[in-house]
N, C-alpha and C positions, 0 to 999 in steps of 0.2 A: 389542745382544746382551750377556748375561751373561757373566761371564768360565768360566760351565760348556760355552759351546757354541763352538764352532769354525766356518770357512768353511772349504772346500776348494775346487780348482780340478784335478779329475779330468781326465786328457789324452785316454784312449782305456777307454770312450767321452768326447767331450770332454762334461763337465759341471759344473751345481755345486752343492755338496751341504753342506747343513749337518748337524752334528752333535754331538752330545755326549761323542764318543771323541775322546780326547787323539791324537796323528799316528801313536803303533806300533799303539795298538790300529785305526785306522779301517784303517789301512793291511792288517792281518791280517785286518780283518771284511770288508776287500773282494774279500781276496783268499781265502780261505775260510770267512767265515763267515756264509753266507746260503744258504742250500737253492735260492734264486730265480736263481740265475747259477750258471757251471759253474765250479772251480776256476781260475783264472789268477791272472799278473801284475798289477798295480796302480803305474801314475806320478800322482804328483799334487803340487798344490803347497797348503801351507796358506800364507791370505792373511791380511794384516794384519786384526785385529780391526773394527778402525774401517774397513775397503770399504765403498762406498753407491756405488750405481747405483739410474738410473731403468733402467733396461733390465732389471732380475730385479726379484720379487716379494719384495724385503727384509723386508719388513713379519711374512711367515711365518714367521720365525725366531721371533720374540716368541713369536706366537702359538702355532707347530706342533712348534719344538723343545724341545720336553718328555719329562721323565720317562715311560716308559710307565707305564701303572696299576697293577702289579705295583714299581712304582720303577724298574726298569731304566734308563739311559739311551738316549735315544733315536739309532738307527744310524745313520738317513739321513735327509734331508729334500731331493730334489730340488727345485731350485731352479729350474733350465734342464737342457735336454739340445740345445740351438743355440745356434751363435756366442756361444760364452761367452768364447773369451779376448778375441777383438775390443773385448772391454767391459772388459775386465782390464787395468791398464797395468801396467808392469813395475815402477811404484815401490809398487802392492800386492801383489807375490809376497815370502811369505816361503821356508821352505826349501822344500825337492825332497825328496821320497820315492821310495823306492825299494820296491818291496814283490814278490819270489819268490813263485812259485803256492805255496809252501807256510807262506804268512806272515810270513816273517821281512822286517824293514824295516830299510833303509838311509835315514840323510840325510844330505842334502849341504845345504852352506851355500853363500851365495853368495862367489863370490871375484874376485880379479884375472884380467883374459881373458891365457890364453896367449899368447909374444909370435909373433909373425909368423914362418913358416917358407918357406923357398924350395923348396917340394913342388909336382913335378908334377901330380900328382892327388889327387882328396880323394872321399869316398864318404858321405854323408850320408843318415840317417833320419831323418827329419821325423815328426813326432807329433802336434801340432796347427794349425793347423785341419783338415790331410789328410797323409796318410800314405805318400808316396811315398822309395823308396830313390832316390837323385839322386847320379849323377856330376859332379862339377865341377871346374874350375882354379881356383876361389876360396878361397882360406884361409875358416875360418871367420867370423871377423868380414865380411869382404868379402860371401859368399856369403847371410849376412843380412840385410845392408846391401842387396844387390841382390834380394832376395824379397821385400821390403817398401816397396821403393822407391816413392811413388807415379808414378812418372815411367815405368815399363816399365808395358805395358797391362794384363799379368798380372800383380798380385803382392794380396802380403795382409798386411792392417792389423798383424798379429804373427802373431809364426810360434814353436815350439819345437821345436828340432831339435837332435841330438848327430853329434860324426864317429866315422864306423866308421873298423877297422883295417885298411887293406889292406896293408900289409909291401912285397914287391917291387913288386908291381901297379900301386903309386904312383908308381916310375917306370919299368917295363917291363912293363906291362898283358899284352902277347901272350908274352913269356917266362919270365916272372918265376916263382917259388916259389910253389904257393899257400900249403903248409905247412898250418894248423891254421886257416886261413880256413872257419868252417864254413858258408856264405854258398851257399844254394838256387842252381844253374844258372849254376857258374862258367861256362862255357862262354859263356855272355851277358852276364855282368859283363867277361870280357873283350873282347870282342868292343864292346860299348857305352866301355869305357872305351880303349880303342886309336882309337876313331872319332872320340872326344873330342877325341885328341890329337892325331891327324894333322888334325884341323879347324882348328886354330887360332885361330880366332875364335869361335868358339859356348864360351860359357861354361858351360852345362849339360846336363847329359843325363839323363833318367829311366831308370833302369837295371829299378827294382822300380815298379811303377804304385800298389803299397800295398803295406802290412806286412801279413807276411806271419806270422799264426799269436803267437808272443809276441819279443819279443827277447832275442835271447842278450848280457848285458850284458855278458860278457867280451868280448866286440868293442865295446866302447865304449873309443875313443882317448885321447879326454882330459876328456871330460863333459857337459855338456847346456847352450847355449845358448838365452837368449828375445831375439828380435829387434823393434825397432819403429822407424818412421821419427828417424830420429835417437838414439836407444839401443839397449843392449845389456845384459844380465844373460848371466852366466859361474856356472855351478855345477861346479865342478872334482871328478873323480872320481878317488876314492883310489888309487895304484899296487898294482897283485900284491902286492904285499910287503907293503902298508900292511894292504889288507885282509886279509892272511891272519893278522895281528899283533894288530890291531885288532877286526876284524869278520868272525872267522874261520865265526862259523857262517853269516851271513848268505852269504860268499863260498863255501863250501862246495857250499851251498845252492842260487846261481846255477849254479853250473859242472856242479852234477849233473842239477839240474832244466830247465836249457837248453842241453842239447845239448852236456855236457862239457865 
């Protein structure tokens, strides 16, 4: 590939997509700028240049990522629309994007994983390869470590997932505050996550069966992990503070466009 075109690795829908937009603009074009989809969010990761897999149609970059005929560059080039990260390893993800239904793009880079915390509960959103909201007693690391395990009869080759914010919930699920949790049918996040905990032994619980509609990224804890047998990648997400200092319109943007 020339150094005009890009690889991306789209999470929801999972796919992959080459292109000739640098990572603000693909991220704006995806998120409104096609007639052919309806206004949303956009997570994606661009990959290192040099990725080669036998498992996608590499060769079509050469050929199909071109100028349009008018010049333009060109927006998309699906690649896959299945089992794309499975083929992805985690030492081909560059950074994380972030992209608001009304364009505006956030990246995260990758960093050191948060250290170990002694929390009763943890509330996690998974992204790809499937999309379930999952209660657990796993710290984050742990919790990926055991999704990907080949050793449990269910798990998956890699996985991308972030922890939500639950406040008291985390450690008094049926009493606790919900406060500014803006989280679809508390009433069933508590109730799944109280069952959790008096189980003692079951490590996880599916609270949401899929995502639901877009995410509200201010319930985002502390950032977005990719898990695989034996590794981990940590994309650490900026604090209130940082983004309102930093990447005020982006964060603006989220808080009004999802759900306050």
């Amino acid at each position: 590939m020339n150094e005009e075109t890009h690889l991306y690795l789209v999470l929801i829908p999972e796919s992959l997509v080459g292109s000739q937009l640098g990572p603000e603009a693909f991220g704006t074009y995806l998120a409104i700028g096609s007639t052919s989809r309806s206004r949303g969010q956009a997570i994606y990761f661009e990959l290192d240049p040099g990725f080669r897999s036998d498992a996608f149609p590499m060769s079509l970059m050469e050929e199909r990522c071109v100028p349009e005929a008018d010049g333009r560059p060109k927006n998309s080039l699906y690649l896959s629309a299945y089992r794309v990260l499975e083929h992805v390893p985690i030492s081909a993800l560059g950074d994380l994007y972030l992209a608001t239904d009304d364009g505006r793009v956030l990246r995260l880079g990758r960093g050191s994983a948060p250290p170990h915390e002694e929390r009763l509960l943890h509330l996690y959103q998974e992204f790809c390869p499937v999309t379930p909201g999952v209660a657990s007693t796993l710290d984050a690391h742990d919790f990926g470590s055991f999704i990907t395990s080949p050793e449990n009869p269910v798990h998956f080759p890699r996985l991308v997932y972030s922890e939500l914010i639950l406040r008291e919930l985390a450690t008094d699920p049926l009493g606790g505050t919900v406060g500014e949790l803006p989280y679809r049918n508390l009433g069933h996040l508590r109730e799944g996550l109280g069952q959790l905990l008096a189980d003692g032994e079951k490590k996880n619980k599916i609270i949401y069966r899929r995502m639901h509609e877009e995410l509200c990224f201010r319930t985002i804890r502390n950032g977005f992990f990719v898990a695989e047998p034996g590794g981990h990648a940590y994309y650490p997400m900026p604090t209130g503070e940082q983004l309102e200092t930093h990447h005020h319109g982006w964060w603006k943007s989220a808080q009004t466009l999802q759900g306050g």
